[in-house]
N, C-alpha and C positions, 0 to 999 in steps of 0.2 A: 483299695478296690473292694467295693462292700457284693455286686454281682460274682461269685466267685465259683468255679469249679471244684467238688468233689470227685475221690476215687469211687469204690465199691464202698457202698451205702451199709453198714450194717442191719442183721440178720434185725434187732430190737428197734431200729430207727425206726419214726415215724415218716413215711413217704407220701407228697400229695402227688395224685398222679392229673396229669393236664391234657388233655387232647384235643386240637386243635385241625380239625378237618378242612384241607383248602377247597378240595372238590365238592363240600356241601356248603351254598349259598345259603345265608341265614334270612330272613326277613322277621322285622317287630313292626306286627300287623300289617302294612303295605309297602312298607319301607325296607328297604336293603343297605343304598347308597347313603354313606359318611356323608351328614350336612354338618359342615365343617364352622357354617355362619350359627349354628345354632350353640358352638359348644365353645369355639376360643377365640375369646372378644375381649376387651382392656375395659373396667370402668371410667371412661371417657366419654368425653362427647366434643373432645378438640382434636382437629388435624391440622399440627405442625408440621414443619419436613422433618424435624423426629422423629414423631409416630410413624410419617407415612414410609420413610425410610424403616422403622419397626417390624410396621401391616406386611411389606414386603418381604422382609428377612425371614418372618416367622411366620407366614403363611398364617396369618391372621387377618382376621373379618374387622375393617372399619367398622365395627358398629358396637357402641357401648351407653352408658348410662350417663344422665345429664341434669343438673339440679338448677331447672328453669322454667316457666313456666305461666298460663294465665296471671294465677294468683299474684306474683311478685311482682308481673307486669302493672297490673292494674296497680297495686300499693306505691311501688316506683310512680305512677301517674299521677293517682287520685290522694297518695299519702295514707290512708289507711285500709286496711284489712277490710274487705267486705262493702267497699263503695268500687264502684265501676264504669269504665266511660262508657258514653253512648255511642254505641253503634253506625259507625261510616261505609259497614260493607251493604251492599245491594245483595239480594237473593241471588244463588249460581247455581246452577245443577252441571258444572264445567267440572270434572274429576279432579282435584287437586292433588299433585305427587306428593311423594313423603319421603325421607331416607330414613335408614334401617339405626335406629337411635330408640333410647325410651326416654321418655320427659318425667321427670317427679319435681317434686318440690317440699323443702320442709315444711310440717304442718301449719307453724307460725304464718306465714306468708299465705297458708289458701283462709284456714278456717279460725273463727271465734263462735262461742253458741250463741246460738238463735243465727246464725247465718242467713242471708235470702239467700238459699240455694237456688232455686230456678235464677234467680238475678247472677250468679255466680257461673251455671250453666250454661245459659247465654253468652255472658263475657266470654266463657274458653271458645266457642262454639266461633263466634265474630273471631278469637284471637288466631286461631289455630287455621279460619279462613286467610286472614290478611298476612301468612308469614309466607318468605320465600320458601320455594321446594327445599333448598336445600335447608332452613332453620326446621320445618316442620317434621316432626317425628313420627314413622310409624307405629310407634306402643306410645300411650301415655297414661301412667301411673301417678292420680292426680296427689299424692301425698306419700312420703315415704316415712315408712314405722309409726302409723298416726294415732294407735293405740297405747303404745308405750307412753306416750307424750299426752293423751287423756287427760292427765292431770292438772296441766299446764293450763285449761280452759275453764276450772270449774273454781266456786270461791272455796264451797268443804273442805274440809282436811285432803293431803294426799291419798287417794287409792281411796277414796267412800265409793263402796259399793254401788250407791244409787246413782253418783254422779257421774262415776265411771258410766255405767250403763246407760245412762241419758245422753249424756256426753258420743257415745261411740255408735247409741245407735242413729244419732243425728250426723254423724260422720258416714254411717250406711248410707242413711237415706239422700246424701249430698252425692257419694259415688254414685248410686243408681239414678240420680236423673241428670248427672252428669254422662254416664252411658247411652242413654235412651235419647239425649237431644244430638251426642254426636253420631250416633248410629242413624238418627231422621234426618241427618243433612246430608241430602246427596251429593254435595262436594266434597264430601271429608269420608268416602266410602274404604278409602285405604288404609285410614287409623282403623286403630285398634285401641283397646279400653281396656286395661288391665287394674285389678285390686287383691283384698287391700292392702299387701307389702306386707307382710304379716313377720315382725322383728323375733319372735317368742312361740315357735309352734310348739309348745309344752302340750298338748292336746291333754296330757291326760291327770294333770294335777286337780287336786280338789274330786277324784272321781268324774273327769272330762268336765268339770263345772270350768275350765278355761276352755275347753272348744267350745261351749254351750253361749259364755259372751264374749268369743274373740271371732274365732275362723268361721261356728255354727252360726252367731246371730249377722253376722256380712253377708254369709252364702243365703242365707234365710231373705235377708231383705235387697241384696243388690246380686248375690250371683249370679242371676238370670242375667242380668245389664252387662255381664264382664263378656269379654273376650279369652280370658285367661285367666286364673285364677296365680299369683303371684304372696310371694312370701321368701324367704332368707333363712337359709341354711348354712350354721355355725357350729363349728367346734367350739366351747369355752362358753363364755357369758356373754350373749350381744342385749347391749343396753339392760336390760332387769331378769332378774331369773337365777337359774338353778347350773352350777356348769354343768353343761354338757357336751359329751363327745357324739355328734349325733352320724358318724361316717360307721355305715353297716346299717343294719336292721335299725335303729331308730328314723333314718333317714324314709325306709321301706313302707316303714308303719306310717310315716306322715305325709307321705304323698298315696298309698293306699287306699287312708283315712278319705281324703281329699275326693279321690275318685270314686271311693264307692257315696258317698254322699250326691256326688256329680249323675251318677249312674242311676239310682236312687231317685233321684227328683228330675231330672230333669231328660232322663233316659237316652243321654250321651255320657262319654267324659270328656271336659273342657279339659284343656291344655292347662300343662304348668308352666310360668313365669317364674324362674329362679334369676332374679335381677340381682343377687349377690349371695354368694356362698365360699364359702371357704372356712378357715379360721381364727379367730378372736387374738389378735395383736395387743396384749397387753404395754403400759405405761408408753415412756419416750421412746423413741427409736432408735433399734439396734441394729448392728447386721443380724445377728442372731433369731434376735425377736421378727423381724422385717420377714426373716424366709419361712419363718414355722407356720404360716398358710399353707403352706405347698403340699404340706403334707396331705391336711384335710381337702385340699383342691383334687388332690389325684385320688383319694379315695372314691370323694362323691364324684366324678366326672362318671366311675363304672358304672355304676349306677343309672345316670342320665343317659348315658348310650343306648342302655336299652329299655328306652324310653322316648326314643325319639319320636315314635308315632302320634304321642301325645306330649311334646313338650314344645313349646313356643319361641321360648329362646332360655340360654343361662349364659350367667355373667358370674366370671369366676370376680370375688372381689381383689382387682388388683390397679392402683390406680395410674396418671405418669409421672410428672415431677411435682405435682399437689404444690405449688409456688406460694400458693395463699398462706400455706403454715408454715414459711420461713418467714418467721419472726423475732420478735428479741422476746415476747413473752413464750417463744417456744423455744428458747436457747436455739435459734438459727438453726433449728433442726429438722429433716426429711420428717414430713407423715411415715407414720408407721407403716402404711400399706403400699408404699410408693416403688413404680418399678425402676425410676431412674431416682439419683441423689446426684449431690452437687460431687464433685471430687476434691475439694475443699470445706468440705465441712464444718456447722460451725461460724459460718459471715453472715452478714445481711448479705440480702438477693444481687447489689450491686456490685461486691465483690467477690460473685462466685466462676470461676474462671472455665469451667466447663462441667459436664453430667456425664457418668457414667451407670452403668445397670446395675440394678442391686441384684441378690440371688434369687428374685423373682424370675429374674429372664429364663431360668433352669424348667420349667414348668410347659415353657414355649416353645423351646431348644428341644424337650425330651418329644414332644408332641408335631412338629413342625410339619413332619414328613407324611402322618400319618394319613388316609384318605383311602378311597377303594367299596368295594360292596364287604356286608359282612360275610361270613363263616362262621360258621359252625364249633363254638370250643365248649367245651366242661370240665371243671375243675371237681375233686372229689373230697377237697376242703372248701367249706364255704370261705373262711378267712382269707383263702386263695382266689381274687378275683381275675378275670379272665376276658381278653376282649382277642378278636382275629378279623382286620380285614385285607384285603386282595385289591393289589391297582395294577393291571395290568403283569409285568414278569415281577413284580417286589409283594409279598404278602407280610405283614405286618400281626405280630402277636405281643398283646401288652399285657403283666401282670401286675396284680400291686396284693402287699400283705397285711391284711387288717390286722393280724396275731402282734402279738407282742413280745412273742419270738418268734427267732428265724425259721423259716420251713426248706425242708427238702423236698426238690422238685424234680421229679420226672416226665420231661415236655415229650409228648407223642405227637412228632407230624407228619400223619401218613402218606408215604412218597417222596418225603423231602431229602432222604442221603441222594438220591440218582436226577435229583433234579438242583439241587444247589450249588451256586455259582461260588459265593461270600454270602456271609452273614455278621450284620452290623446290628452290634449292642450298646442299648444307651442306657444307663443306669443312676438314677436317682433316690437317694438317701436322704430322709430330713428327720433328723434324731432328735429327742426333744432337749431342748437348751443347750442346741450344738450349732455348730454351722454347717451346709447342707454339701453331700459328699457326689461331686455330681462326674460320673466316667464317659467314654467311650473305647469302646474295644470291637477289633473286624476278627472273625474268626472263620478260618474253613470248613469247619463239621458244625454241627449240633452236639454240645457235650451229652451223655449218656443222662449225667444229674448235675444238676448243679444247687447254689443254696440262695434263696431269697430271706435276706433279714429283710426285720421288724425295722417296717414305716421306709421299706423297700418299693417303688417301680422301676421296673425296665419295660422298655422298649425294642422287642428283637428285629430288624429287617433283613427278612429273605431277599438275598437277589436272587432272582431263577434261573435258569435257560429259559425256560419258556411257560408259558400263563398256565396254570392249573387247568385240567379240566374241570366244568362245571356237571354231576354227574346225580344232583339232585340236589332240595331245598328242605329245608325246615323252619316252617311258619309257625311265630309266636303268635297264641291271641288268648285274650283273657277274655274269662266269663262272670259276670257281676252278681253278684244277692241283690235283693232290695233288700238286706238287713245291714246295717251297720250300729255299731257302738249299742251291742246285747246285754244286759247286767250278769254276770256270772253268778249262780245259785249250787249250793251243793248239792252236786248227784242231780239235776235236771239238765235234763240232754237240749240243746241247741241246734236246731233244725234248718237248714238253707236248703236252697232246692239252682239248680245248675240246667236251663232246660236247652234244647236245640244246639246241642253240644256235637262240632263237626268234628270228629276224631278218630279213626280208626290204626294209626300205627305212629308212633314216636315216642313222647314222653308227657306225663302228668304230673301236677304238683298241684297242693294246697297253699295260698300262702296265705297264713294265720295269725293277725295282727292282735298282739295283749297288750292292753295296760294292767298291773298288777302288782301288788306290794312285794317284796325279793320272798317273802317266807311262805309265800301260797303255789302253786303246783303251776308251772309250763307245762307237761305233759298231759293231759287229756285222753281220754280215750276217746278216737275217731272212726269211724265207719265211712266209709264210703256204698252206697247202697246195699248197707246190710255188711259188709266184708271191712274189719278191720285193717287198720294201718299204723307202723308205726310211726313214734314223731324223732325226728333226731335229737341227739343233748348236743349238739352245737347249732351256732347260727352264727351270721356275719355279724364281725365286728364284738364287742368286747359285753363283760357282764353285766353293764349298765350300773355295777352294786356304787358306784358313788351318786347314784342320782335317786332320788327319791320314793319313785315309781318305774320299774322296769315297765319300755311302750318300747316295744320290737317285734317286727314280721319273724317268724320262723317258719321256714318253708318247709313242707312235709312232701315226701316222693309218695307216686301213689301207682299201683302194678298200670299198667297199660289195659290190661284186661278187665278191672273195675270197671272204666269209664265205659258212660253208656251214651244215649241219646238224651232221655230223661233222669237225671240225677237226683239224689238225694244225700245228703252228707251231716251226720248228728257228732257234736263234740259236748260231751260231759266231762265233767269238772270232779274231782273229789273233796273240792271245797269252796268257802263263799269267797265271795270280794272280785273287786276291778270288772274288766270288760274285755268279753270279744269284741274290738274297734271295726275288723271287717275280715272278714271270708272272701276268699278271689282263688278261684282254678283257674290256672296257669295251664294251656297243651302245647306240647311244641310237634305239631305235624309233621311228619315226612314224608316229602313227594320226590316218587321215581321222575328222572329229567325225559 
């Protein structure tokens, strides 16, 4: 039983204290209410009576991710890459349905260089006319990790510079008028266009000279065309790179990155597309190997929660019975990422006698129930993440521990001894190169303390007597620089301005995205119009020291009394190197009900 009860806490202990208000309705920007389609979804794009029997059990969203599309269609046709049929559909302007799926395709199957993109554009445009409602998808993401794979297209050596860069920016310019032609057909008004998948958001290696020709030169030439801006978030190595653990503050920093650029150019922020995330399943499949996603899945999900107001959709990466990799050149064995496996393992496909769940299912199971408008929590560890919603008499509190040790917890739920009926705890542990430690326990009280170990979520539900009252809100909204990615100079102060800033009572933050070498200063000194602040020495999630370049948001609390209408905010450096990536004041509003 890794959830476990404590006595009296020692006088030396470290204690994170958590409180969790039911009577304060949370909103992030206009949003309140758990969309539930947005967050737990199976990388699929099949319904079996498996799944659908699945979708039911776990209160999960038919709608996942699918590798099909134009490109392969046409090649299955015409037999090569970049020839295409002619067109048999007639002009419509008749609204065409879609169902809630994303469409990708490996790079292989859409593009070679020198492509005719408009000739390419077209084909999707006819293809995505002529399919039924239900094959036709509402997101489609016309190539998945199409950078990583650069290389595959050019004759130069691997990784040349220049080819790379010709290479990828003809891969832009193929998405953007692949955008622009399904956005001008009025019968395809319900797709959506999503890019470019981005396998590697290292943003800040080489001094961001990788966001400069990966994520910068996309947004530069097609971001205006997208609908959402889409990319893959990984613990470990996906396809090329540096490992990383990117759950906490690197996670922060790269979707930040993202929207102050958004914000910057285009004077919104586009939505994020997290079409796969979790993490990096090394070699054959194991049970062991097969659950240690789970881990990195519950970390980043906190994160995306509140995030909802700008997030499009996420697909945690978890697949079904992935049938195509039982092979005899994969010793008859389950994909790594697969959430069911044969129970005879080990055969060809024809003699496998039935499927049962792998410890993926633990992820579904811990989550199943969850649903409700937000509330109102704070944790006084960041490594301590925190989410609380309310569905009627059940209010729901989930925590999960980015430390890598266990923390002592003091949960605050105000009014909850005089109104609790039973309180049901789900407790999930995924320790690294173990197999995953997953509880339930119903308990009458609220223990005083209790301890959350390292690579810990639970899941607590209140049953009530009766529905909290709602007794007031607190409204997130963030306010944007047009500065991002600032070169750091020593002792020259860095100047953002914060203007029509609606705030008068709740709470303020800066959050402060660096890229930077581990031996140059996180600390800064900050001002906020004139009146210093300090920066904390923690932040979510771990020291980054095995990765090359520390790229992490550290949020900075800032007095309520600082903030003004018109702001001013200067951060100096006491030495050179790396980058402010972006500046973003966070307030969280309180309004009397």
């Amino acid at each position: 039983m890794f959830f476990c009860f404590l006595g009296t806490i020692p006088l030396f202990a470290q204690v994170t204290r958590v409180v969790v208000d039911p009577s304060m309705q949370k909103f992030v920007g206009d949003i309140s209410q758990l969309d539930r389609t947005k967050y737990f979804n199976l990388h699929t794009n099949a319904n079996t009576p498996m799944l659908q029997q699945f979708f039911e059990t776990y209160n999960v969203n038919n709608c996942g991710r699918g590798f099909y599309g134009p490109g392969i269609d046409a090649k299955k046709l015409m037999g090569e890459v970049g020839v295409y049929p002619k067109s048999k559909n007639k002009p419509s302007t008749k609204l065409k349905k879609v169902r809630r799926f994303v469409a990708t395709e490996h790079p292989r199957n859409v593009y070679k260089e020198g492509i005719d993109i408009d000739g390419f554009a077209n084909w999707a445009v006819n293809y995505f006319k002529s399919l039924d409602e239900s094959e036709r998808p509402r997101w489609y993401e016309p190539m998945n990790e199409p950078f990583v794979h650069a290389k595959d297209f050019y004759d130069e050596k691997d990784w040349d510079p220049v080819a790379e860069l010709r290479v990828k920016t003809e891969m832009c310019k193929l998405y953007k008028v692949v955008g622009d032609k399904i956005h001008a057909e009025p019968s395809l008004k319900n797709m959506k266009v999503l890019g470019y998948c981005a396998a590697w958001p290292s943003f800040e290696l080489k001094d961001f000279g990788n966001w400069k020709v990966n994520m910068g030169l996309f947004l530069d030439i097609a971001g205006a065309s997208m609908d959402a801006i889409s990319y893959h978030l990984y613990d470990g190595i996906n396809q090329v790179g540096q490992d990383n653990k990117r759950s906490g503050s690197n996670v922060l920093a790269i979707m930040d990155l993202i929207e102050s650029y958004s914000f910057s150019n285009w004077g919104i922020v586009k939505p994020h597309a997290i079409t796969e995330y979790g993490g990096i399943a090394v070699k054959e499949f194991s049970m062991i190997r097969n659950v240690q996603s789970i881990r990195s899945q519950n970390a980043m999900i906190f994160e995306l929660f509140d995030r909802e107001d700008r997030l499009e959709i996420s697909i945690p990466f978890n697949v079904d019975d992935a049938k195509w990799h039982i092979t005899k050149q994969n010793n008859y064995l389950p994909y790594k990422a697969v959430l069911w496996r044969p129970e005879n393992m080990g055969v060809p496909k024809n003699e496998i006698t039935g499927w049962v769940y792998t410890d993926r299912i633990h992820f579904y199971n811990l989550w199943k129930a969850v649903n409700g408008h937000r509330v109102y929590g704070v944790s006084s560890n960041p490594d301590v993440q925190v989410q609380g919603f309310v569905s009627d008499k059940q209010l729901f509190i989930a925590l999960n521990n980015l430390d890598e040790a266990s923390q002592n917890i003091v949960l605050e739920v105000p009014g909850i001894s005089e109104n609790l009926n039973m309180l049901h705890v789900k407790s999930l542990t995924v320790l690294k190169d173990d197999l995953a430690r997953y509880n339930e326990i119903k308990l009458a009280d609220l223990p005083e303390q209790f301890s959350l170990q390292a690579n810990e979520t639970v899941v607590l539900a209140f049953e009530l007597n009766k529905s909290p009252k709602i007794n007031g809100s607190i409204h997130n909204k963030r306010y944007y620089s047009n500065k991002y990615l600032i070169p750091i100079k020593n002792r020259e102060p860095l100047t953002f301005n914060f203007n029509n800033v609606d705030f008068t009572d709740g709470k303020a933050s800066l959050s402060m995205s660096l890229g930077r070498k581990h031996d140059v200063s996180k600390r800064p000194l900050v001002s906020v119009n004139g009146k210093a602040v300090m920066i904390p020495l923690n932040w979510k999630g771990y020291d980054q020291k095995n990765r090359r370049v520390f790229f992490g948001t550290i949020e900075i609390p800032v007095p309520q009394e600082f903030i003004k209408k018109e702001n001013e905010v200067k951060i100096t450096f006491p030495d050179d190197g790396g980058y402010l990536s972006s500046l973003i004041l966070d307030v969280e509003q309180l309004k009397s009900k």
